[in-house]
Biopython code that builds the backbone (N, CA, C, O; Angstrom):
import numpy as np
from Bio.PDB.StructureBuilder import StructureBuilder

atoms = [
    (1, "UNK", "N", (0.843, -1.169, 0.000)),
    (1, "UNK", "CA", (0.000, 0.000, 0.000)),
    (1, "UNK", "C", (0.893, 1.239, 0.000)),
    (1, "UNK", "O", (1.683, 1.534, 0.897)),
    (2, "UNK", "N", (0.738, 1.708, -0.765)),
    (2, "UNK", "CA", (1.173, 3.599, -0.935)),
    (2, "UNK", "C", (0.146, 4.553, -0.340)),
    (2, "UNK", "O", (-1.076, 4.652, -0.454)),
    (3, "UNK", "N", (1.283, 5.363, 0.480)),
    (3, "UNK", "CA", (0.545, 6.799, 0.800)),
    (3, "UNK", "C", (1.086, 7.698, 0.528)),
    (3, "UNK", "O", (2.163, 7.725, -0.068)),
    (4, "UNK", "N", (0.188, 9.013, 1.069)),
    (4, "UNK", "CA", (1.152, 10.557, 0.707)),
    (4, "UNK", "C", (1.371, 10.964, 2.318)),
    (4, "UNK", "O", (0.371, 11.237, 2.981)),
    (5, "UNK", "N", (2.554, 10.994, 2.865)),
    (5, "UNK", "CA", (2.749, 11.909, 3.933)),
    (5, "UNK", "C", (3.282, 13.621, 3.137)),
    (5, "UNK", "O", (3.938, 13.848, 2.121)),
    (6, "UNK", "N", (2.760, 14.379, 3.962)),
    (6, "UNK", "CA", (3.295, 15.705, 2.883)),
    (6, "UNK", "C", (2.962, 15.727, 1.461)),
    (6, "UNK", "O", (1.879, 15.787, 0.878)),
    (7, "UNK", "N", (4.061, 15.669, 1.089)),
    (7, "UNK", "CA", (4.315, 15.992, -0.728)),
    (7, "UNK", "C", (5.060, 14.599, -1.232)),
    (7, "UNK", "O", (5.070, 14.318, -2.430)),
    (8, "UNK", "N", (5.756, 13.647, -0.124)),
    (8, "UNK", "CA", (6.246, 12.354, -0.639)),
    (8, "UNK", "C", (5.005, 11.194, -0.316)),
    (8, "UNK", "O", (4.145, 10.974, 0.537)),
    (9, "UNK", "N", (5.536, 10.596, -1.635)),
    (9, "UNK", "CA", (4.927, 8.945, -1.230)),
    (9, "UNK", "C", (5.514, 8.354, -0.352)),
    (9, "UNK", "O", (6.559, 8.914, -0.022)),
    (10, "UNK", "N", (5.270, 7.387, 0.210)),
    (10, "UNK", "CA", (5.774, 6.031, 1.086)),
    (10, "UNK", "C", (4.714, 4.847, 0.913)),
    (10, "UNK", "O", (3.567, 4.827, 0.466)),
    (11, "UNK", "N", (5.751, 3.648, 1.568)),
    (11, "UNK", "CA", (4.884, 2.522, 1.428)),
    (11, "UNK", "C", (4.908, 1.823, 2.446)),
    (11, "UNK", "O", (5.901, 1.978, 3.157)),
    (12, "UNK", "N", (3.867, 0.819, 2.899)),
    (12, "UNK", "CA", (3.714, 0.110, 3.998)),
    (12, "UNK", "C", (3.347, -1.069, 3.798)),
    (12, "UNK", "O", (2.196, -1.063, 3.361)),
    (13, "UNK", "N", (3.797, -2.175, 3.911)),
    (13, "UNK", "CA", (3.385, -3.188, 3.433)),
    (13, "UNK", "C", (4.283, -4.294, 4.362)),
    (13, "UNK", "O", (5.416, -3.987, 4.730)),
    (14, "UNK", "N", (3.712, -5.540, 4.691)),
    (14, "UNK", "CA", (3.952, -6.487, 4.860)),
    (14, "UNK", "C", (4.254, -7.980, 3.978)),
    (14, "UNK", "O", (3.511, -8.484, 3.136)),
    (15, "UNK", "N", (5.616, -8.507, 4.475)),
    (15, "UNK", "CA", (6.343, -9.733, 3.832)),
    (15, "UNK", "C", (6.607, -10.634, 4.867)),
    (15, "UNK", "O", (7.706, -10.592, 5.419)),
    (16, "UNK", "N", (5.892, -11.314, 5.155)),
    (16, "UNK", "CA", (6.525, -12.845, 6.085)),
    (16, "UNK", "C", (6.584, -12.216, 7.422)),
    (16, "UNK", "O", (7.606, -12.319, 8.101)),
    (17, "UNK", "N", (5.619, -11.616, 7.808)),
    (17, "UNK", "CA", (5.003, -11.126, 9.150)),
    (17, "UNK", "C", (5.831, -10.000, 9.207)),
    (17, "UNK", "O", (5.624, -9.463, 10.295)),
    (18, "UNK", "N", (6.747, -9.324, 8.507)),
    (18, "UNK", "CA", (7.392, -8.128, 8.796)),
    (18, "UNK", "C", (6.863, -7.007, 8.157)),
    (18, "UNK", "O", (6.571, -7.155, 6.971)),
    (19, "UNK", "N", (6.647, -5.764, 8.746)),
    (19, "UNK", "CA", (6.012, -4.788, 8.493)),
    (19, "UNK", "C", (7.315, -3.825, 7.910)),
    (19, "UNK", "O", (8.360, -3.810, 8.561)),
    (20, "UNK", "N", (7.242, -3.354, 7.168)),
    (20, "UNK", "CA", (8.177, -2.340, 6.018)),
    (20, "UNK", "C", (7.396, -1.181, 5.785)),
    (20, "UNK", "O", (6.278, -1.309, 5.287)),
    (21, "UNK", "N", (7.789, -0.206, 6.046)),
    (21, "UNK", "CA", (7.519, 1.127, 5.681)),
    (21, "UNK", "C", (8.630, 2.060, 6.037)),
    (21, "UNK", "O", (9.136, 2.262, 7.141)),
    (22, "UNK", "N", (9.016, 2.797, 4.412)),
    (22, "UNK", "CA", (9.712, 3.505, 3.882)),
    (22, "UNK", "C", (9.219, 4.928, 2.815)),
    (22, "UNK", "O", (8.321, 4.975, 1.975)),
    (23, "UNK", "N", (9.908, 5.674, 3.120)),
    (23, "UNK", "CA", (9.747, 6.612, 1.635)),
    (23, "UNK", "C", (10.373, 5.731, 0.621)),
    (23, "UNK", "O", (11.209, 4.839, 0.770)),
    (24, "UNK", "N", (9.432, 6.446, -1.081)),
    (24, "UNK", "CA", (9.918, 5.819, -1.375)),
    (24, "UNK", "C", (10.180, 7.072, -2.658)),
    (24, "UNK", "O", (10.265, 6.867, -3.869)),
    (25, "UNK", "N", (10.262, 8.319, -1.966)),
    (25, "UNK", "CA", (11.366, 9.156, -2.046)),
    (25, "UNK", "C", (11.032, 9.804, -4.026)),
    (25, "UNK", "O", (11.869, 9.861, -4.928)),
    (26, "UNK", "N", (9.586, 10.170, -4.083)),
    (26, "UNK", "CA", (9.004, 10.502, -5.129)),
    (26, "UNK", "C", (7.765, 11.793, -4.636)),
    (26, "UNK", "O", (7.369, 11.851, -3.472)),
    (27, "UNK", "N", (7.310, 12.682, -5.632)),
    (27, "UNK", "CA", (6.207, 12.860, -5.150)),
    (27, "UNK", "C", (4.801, 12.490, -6.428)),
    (27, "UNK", "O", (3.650, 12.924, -6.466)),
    (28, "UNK", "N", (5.483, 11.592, -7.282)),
    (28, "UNK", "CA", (4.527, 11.312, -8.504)),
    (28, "UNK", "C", (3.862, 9.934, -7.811)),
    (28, "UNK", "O", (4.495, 9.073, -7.201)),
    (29, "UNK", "N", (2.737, 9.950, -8.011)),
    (29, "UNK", "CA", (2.094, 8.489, -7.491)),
    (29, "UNK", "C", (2.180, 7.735, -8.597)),
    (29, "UNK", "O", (2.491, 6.603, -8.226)),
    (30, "UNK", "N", (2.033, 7.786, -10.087)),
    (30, "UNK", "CA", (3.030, 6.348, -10.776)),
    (30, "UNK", "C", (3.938, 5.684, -10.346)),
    (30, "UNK", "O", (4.035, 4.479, -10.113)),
    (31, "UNK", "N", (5.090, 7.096, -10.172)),
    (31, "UNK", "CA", (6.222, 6.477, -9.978)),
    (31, "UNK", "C", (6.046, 5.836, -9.146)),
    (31, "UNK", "O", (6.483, 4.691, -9.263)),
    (32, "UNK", "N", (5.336, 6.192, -7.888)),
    (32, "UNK", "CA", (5.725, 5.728, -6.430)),
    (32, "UNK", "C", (5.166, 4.279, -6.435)),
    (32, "UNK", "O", (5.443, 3.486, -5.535)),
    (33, "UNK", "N", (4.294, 3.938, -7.587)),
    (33, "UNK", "CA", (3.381, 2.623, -7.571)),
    (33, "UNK", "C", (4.787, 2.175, -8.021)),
    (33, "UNK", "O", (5.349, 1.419, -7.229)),
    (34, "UNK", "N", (5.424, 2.481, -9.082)),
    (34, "UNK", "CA", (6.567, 1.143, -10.040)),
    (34, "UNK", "C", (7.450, 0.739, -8.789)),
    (34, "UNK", "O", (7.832, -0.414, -8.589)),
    (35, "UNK", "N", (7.815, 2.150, -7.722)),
    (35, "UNK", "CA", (9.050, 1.984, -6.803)),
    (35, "UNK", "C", (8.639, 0.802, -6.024)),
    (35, "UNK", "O", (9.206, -0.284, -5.904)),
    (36, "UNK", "N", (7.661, 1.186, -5.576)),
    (36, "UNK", "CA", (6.940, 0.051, -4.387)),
    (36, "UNK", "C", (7.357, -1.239, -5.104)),
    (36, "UNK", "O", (8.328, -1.902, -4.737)),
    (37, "UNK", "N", (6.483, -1.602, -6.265)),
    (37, "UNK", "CA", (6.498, -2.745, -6.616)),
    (37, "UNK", "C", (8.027, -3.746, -6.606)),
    (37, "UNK", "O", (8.211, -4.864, -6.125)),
    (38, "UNK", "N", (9.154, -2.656, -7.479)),
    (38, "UNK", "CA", (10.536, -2.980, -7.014)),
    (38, "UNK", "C", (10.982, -3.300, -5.901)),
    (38, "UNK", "O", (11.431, -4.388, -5.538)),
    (39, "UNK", "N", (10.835, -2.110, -5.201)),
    (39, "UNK", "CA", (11.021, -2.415, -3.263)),
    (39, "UNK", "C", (10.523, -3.725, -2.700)),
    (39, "UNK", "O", (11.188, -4.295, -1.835)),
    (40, "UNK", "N", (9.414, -4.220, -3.135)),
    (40, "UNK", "CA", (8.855, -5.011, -2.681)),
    (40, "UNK", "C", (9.266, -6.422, -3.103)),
    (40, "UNK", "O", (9.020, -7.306, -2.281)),
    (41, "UNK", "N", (9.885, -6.797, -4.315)),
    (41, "UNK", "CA", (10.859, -7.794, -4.896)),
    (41, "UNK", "C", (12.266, -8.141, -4.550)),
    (41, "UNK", "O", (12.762, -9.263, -4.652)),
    (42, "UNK", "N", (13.019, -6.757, -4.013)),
    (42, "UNK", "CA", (14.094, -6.232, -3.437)),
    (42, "UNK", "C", (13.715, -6.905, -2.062)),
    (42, "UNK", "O", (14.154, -8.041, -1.879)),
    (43, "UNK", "N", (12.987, -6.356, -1.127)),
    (43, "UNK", "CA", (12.742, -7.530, -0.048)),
    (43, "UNK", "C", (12.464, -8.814, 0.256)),
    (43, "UNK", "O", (12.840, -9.413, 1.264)),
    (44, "UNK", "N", (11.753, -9.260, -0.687)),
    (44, "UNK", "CA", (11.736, -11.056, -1.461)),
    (44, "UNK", "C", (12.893, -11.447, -1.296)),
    (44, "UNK", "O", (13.279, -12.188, -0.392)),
    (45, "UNK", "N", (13.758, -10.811, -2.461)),
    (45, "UNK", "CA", (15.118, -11.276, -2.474)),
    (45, "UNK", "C", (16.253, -11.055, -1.443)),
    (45, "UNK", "O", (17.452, -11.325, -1.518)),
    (46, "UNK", "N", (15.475, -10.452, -0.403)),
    (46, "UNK", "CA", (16.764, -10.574, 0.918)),
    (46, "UNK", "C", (17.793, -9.230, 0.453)),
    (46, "UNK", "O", (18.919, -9.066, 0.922)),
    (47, "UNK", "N", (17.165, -8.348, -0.538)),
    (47, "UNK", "CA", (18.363, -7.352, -0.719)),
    (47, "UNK", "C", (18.038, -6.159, 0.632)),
    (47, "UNK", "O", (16.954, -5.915, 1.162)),
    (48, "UNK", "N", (19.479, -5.529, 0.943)),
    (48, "UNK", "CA", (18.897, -4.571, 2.478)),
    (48, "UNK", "C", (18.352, -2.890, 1.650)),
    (48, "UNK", "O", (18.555, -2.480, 0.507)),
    (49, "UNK", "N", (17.778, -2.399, 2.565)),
    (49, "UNK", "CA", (17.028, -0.765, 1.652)),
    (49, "UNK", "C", (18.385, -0.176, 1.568)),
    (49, "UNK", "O", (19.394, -0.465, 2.210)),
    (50, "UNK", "N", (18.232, 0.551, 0.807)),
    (50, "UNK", "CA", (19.234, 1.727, 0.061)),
    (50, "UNK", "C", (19.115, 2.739, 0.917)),
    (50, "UNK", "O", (18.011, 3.281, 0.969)),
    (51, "UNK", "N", (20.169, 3.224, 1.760)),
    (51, "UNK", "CA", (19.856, 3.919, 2.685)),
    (51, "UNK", "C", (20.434, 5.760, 2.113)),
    (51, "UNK", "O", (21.610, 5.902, 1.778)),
    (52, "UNK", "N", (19.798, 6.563, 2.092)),
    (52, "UNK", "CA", (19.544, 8.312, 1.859)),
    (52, "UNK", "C", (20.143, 8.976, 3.009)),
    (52, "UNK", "O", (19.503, 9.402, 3.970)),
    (53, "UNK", "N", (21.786, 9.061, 2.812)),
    (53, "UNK", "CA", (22.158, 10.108, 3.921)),
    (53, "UNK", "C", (21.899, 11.408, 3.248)),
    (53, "UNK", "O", (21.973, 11.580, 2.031)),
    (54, "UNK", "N", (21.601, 12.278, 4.098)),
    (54, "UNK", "CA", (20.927, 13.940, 3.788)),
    (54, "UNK", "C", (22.791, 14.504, 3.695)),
    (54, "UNK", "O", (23.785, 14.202, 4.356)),
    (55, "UNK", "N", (22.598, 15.242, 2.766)),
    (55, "UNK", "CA", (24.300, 16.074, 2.348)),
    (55, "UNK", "C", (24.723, 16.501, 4.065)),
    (55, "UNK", "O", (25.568, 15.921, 4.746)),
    (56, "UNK", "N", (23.804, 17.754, 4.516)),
    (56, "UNK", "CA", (23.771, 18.293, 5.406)),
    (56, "UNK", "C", (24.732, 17.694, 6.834)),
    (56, "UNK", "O", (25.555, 18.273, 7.543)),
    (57, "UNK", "N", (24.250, 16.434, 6.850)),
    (57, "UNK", "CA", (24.396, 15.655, 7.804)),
    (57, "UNK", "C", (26.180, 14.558, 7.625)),
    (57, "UNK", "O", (26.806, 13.861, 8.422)),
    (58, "UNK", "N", (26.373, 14.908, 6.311)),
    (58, "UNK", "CA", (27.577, 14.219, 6.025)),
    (58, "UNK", "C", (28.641, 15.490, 6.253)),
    (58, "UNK", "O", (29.663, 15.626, 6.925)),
    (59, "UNK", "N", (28.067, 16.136, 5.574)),
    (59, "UNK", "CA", (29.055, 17.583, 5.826)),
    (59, "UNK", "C", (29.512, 17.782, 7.228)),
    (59, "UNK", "O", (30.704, 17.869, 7.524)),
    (60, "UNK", "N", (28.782, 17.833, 7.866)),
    (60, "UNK", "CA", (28.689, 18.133, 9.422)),
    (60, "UNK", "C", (29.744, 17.134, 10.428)),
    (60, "UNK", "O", (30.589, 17.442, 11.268)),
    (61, "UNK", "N", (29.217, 15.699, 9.868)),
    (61, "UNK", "CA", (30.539, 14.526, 10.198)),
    (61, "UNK", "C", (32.375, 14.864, 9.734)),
    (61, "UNK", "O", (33.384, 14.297, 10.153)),
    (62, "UNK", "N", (32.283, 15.601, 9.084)),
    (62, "UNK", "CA", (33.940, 15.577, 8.445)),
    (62, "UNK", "C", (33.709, 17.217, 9.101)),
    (62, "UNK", "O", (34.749, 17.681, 8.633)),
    (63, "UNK", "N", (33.370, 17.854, 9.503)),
    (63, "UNK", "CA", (33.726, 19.119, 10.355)),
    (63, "UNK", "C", (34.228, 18.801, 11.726)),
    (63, "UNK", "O", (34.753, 19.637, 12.461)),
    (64, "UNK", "N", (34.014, 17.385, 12.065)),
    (64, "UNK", "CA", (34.081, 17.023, 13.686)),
    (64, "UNK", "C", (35.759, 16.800, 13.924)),
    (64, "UNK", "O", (36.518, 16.165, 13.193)),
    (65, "UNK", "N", (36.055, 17.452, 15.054)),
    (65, "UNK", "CA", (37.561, 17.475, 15.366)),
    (65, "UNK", "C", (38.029, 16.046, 15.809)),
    (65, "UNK", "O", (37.257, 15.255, 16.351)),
    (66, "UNK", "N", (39.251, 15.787, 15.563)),
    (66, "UNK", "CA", (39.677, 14.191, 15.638)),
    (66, "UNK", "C", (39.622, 14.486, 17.348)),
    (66, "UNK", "O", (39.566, 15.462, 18.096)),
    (67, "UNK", "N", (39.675, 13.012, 17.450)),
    (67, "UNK", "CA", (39.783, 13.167, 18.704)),
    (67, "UNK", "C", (41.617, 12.254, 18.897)),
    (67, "UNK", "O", (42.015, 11.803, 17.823)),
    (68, "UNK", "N", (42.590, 12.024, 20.119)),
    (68, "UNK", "CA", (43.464, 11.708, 19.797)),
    (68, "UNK", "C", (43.863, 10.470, 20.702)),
    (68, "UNK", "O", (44.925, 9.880, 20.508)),
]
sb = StructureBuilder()
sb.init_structure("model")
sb.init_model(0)
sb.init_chain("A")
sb.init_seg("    ")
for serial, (resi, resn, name, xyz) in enumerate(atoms, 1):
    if name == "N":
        sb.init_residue(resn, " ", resi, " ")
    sb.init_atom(name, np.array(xyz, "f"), 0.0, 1.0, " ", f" {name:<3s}", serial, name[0])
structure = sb.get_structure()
């Protein structure tokens, strides 16, 4: 099942009693139907989610002083 939180899709759906819900990082509901369907084969096959680090948040990691 696809929804709209905001302006993105996400999906929620269950595989072998496990509950999955993710963006799935669109705001077209086609698309978001084809993504799901992929995503959802991608978990079949035991592949792990593609994980979306935000720039912001990487930037911020390489500003951090070493420690020694």
């Amino acid at each position: 099942m696809i929804y709209k939180r905001g302006n993105q899709w996400h999906m929620d759906v269950m595989i072998l009693g496990v509950r999955y819900r993710e963006s799935l990082g669109t705001t077209d509901r086609r698309e978001a139907l084809g993504i799901e369907k992929k995503r959802v084969a991608e978990i079949q096959q035991g592949k792990p989610r593609r994980l979306r680090i935000a720039s912001s948040l990487a930037c911020r990691s390489e500003k951090r002083p070493k420690h020694s």
